[in-house]
Every structure is written in structure tokens, then in C-alpha cells.
C-alpha positions as CSV (number, residue, x, y, z in Angstrom):
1,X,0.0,0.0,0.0
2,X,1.3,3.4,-1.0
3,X,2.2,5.4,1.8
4,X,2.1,9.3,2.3
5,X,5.7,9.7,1.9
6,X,5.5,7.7,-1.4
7,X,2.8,9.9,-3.0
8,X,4.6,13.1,-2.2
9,X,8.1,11.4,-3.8
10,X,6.6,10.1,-6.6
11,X,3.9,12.7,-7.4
12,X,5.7,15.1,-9.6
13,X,3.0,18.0,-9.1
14,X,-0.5,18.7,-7.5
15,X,-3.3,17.5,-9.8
16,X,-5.5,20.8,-10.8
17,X,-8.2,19.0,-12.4
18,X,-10.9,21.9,-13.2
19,X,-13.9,21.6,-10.9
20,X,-17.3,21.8,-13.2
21,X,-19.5,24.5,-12.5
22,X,-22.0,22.5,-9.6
23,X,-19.9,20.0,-9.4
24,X,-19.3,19.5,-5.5
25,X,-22.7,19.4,-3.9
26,X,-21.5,18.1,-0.3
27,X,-17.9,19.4,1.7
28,X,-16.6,18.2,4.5
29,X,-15.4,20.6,7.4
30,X,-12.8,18.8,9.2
31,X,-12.4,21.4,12.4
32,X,-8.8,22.3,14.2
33,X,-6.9,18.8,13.7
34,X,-4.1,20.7,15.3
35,X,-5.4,21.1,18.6
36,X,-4.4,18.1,20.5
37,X,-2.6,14.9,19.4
38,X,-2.5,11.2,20.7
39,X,-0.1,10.5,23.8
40,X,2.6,8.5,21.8
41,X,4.1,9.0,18.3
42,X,2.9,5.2,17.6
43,X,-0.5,6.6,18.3
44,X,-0.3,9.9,15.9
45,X,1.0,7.4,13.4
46,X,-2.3,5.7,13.6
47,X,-4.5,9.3,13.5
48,X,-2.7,10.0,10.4
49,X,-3.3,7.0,8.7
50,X,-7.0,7.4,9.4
51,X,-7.0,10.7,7.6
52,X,-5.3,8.9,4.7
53,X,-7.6,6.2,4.0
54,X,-10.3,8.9,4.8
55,X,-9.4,11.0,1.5
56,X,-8.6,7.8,-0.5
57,X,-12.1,7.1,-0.3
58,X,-12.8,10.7,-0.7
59,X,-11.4,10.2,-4.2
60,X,-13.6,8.1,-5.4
61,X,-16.3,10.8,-4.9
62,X,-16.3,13.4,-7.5
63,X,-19.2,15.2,-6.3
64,X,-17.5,15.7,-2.6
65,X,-14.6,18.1,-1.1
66,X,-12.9,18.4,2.0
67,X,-12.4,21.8,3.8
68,X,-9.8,21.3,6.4
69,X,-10.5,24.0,8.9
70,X,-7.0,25.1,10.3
71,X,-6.2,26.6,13.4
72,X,-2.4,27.6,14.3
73,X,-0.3,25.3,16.1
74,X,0.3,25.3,20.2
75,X,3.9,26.9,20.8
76,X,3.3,25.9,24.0
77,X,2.8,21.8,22.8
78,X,5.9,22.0,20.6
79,X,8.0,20.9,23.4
80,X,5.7,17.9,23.5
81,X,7.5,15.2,21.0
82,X,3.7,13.3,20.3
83,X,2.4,17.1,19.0
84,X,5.4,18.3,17.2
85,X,5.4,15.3,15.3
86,X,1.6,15.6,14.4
87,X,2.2,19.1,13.3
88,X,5.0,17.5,11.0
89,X,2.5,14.6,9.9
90,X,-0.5,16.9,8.8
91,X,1.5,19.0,7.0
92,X,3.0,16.2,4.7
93,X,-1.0,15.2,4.7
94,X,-2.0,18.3,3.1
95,X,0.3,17.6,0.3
96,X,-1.0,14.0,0.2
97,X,-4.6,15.2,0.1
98,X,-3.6,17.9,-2.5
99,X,-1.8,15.5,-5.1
100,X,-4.6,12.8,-4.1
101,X,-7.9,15.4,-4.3
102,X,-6.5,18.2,-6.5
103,X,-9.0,21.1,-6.1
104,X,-11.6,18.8,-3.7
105,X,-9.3,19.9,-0.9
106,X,-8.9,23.3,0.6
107,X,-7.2,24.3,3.9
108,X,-8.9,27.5,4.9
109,X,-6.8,29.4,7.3
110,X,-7.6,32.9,7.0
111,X,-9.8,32.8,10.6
112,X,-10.3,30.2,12.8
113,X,-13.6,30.0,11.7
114,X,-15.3,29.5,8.5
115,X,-18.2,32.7,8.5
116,X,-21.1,31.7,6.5
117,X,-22.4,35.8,6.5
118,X,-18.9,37.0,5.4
119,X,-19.3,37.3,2.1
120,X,-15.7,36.9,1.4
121,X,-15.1,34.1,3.0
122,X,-18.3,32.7,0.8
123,X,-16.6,34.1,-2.3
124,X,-13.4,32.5,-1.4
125,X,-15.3,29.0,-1.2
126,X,-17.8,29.8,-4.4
127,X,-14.2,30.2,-6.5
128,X,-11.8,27.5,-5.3
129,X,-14.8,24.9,-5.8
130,X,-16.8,26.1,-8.2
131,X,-19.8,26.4,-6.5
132,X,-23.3,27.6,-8.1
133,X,-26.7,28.7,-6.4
134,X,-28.9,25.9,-7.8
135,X,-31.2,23.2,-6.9
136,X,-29.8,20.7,-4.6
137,X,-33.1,18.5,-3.5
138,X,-31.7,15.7,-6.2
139,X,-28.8,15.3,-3.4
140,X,-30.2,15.1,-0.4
141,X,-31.8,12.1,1.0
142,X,-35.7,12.1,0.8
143,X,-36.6,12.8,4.3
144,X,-34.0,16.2,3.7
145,X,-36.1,17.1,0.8
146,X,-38.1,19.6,2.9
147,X,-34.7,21.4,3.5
148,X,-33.8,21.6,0.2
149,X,-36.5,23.8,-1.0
150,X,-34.4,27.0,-1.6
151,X,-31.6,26.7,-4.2
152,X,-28.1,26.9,-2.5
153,X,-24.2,26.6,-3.3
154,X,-24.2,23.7,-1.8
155,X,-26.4,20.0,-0.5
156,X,-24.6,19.2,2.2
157,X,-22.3,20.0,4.8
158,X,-21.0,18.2,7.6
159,X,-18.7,19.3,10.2
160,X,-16.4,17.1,12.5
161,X,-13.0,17.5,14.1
162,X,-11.2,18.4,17.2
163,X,-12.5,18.5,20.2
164,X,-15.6,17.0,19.4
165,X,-18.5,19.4,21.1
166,X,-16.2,22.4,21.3
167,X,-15.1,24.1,18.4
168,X,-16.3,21.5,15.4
169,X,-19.8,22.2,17.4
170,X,-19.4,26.1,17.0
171,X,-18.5,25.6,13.7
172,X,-21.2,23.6,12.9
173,X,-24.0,25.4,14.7
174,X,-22.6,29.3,15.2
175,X,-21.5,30.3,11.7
176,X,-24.6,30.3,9.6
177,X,-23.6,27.4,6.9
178,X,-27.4,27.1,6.3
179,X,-26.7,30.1,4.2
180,X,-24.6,28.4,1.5
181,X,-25.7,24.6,2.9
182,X,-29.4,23.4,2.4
183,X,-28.5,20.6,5.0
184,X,-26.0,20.9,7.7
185,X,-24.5,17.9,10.1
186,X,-22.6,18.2,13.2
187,X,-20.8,14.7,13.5
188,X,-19.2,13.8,17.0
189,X,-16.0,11.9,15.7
190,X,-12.8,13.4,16.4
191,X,-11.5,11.6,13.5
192,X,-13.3,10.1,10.8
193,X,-12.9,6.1,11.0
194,X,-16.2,5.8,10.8
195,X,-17.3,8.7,8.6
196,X,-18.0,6.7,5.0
197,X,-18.1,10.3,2.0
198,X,-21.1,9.6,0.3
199,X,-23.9,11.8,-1.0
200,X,-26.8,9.9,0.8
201,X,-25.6,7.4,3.5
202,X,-26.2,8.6,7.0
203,X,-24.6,8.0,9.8
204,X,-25.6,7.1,13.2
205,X,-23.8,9.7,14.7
206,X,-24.7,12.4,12.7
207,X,-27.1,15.0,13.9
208,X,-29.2,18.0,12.0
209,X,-28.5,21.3,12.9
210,X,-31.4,23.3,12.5
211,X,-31.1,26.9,10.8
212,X,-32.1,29.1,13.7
213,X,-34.9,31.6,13.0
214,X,-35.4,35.0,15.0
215,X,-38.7,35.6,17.3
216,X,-41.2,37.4,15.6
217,X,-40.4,41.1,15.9
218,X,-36.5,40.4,16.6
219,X,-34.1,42.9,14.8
220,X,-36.8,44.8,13.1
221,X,-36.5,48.4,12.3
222,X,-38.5,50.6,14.7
């Protein structure tokens, strides 16, 4: 089995396959991976192999991208051999899941959070995939269809990550994806072994987050 070392030697530059207009209907936001690693190098080994055979099932999915979500590293952890060598590791797997993806992968690390009512941020998202406002109820599962009423840049997204019910939950629930996403998933893995990218299997861990509506009356003009 190829490894990530062997990819980057023998790659001999980044596939930049051009993205057709509506072509990615679902991303995944994969929140903060540098935040905290495993207790033993052995163990990092093991996260990052996860990750691996994550996006080498990712590429049999043309229709679905992967939005890493970075956040800097710890200064303070870089003493800590386990966490310096993760920072090493993901940063030879973003050139794996570059070469490997091509333009399905994106590491956004402009702010630690992706803003869903910034409209540069949107812009920034709309350009790198391709993204167009159309109908999306043809990839969403049936009982989703109700959300999918409004046309929208994207299907699906679904948010997972580091630490699970901290900052992949903010992500997921505090920066308005409903207004690119007509469905949006909060996942509860830290890492995704058991996180399968397809357009319209669900997972038992998955749950809805609901776009949030003001009260009657709430921020209207006076």
C-alpha cells in the first residue's frame, strides 16, 4: 500500500483537475486537527493513517470536497515530542490530500472559523470549488427534501473534528452554513474512521442542525 511519503516522492505535481460549475454538492469541514494529538508518536501514526484512507475514499467521490479548517499550532505543545510530530505529519498530509484530491481539498486558514455571513469568505469558497446557487433536493436524501427547497451553493455539509462538542460544534452550529448549505450535520468523531463520504448514507452519529430563525419582531427596524 502506498504510503504518504510515497505519494509526495513520486507525485511530480499537485493534480489541478478543473472543478465543473455545480460539481461538489457536499464538503466536509474537518475542524482544528491541530489542537491536541495522541499521547505517543505510535499513536499519531495511527490518527494519520486514518485521515489517509479517509481521503482515498474521498477520491472516489467526485461530487465531494474536503475543507480542512485550520487553526495555528500550540507553541506551548511543541515541546511535547507526540504534538510536534503531528504538526510535521498533517502538513505532509495536506500535500497527500492535495496531489490525491487536487481542487476537492482546501485548507482554509484565513480565521479560525469559517463565516457563513462573510461574504468573502463565501466568495473564497464559491471560486476554489466552483460552487453555483442551484437546486440541490436531487442530493439530499428524501426525508432532507423539505430542506432543500431554496436553491443553495451547496447539498450538504457536515462538520467534524477536534474536540468534538467544542469548536467543530461552533463551527457547525454558530456560523450560519445554512446560508450556503441546504442541509447541515454536526458529526461527534474526532477523527473520521467511521465517517464513510457519500452523498446519501447517513450515519448514526450524525445529527441536524437546524437553521435558527429570530422571534417574531427580533431585529426589526423601529
Amino acid at each position: 500500500m502506498k504510503t504518504i511519503d510515497d505519494a509526495i516522492t513520486q507525485s511530480l505535481h499537485i493534480r489541478i483537475d478543473d472543478l465543473k460549475p455545480g460539481q461538489i454538492r457536499q464538503l466536509y469541514f474537518w475542524v482544528h486537527p491541530q489542537w491536541s494529538a495522541p499521547w505517543t508518536c505510535e499513536l499519531v501514526d495511527d490518527e494519520v493513517r486514518v485521515y489517509k484512507d479517509f481521503v482515498d475514499a474521498l477520491e472516489a467521490t467526485p461530487q465531494i470536497g474536503l475543507v480542512q479548517v485550520s487553526d495555528l499550532p500550540h507553541p506551548e505543545n511543541m515541546k511535547k515530542f507526540a504534538y510536534a510530530k503531528l504538526i510535521r505529519e498533517l502538513r505532509k498530509f495536506n500535500k497527500y490530500a492535495e496531489i490525491t484530491l487536487g481542487r476537492r481539498y482546501f485548507v482554509w486558514n484565513r480565521t479560525r472559523f469559517f463565516d457563513g455571513r462573510d461574504t468573502t469568505h463565501v466568495q473564497k469558497l464559491v471560486k476554489h470549488f466552483n460552487l453555483i446557487k442551484t437546486d440541490q433536493r436531487d442530493f439530499v436524501l428524501e426525508k432532507e427534501q423539505w430542506m432543500a427547497q431554496d436553491q443553495k451553493l451547496l447539498a450538504k455539509i457536515c462538520v467534524f473534528g477536534k474536540e468534538r462538542d467544542t469548536c467543530p460544534l461552533s463551527q457547525a452550529y454558530d456560523w450560519s452554513l445554512h446560508n450556503i448549505a441546504a442541509v447541515v450535520k454536526y458529526i461527534a468523531e474526532e477523527t473520521p474512521e467511521s465517517i464513510r463520504p457519500t452523498l446519501t448514507l447517513p450515519l448514526t452519529s450524525e445529527c441536524y442542525v437546524f437553521e435558527q430563525v429570530q422571534p417574531f419582531g427580533v431585529g426589526e427596524e423601529k
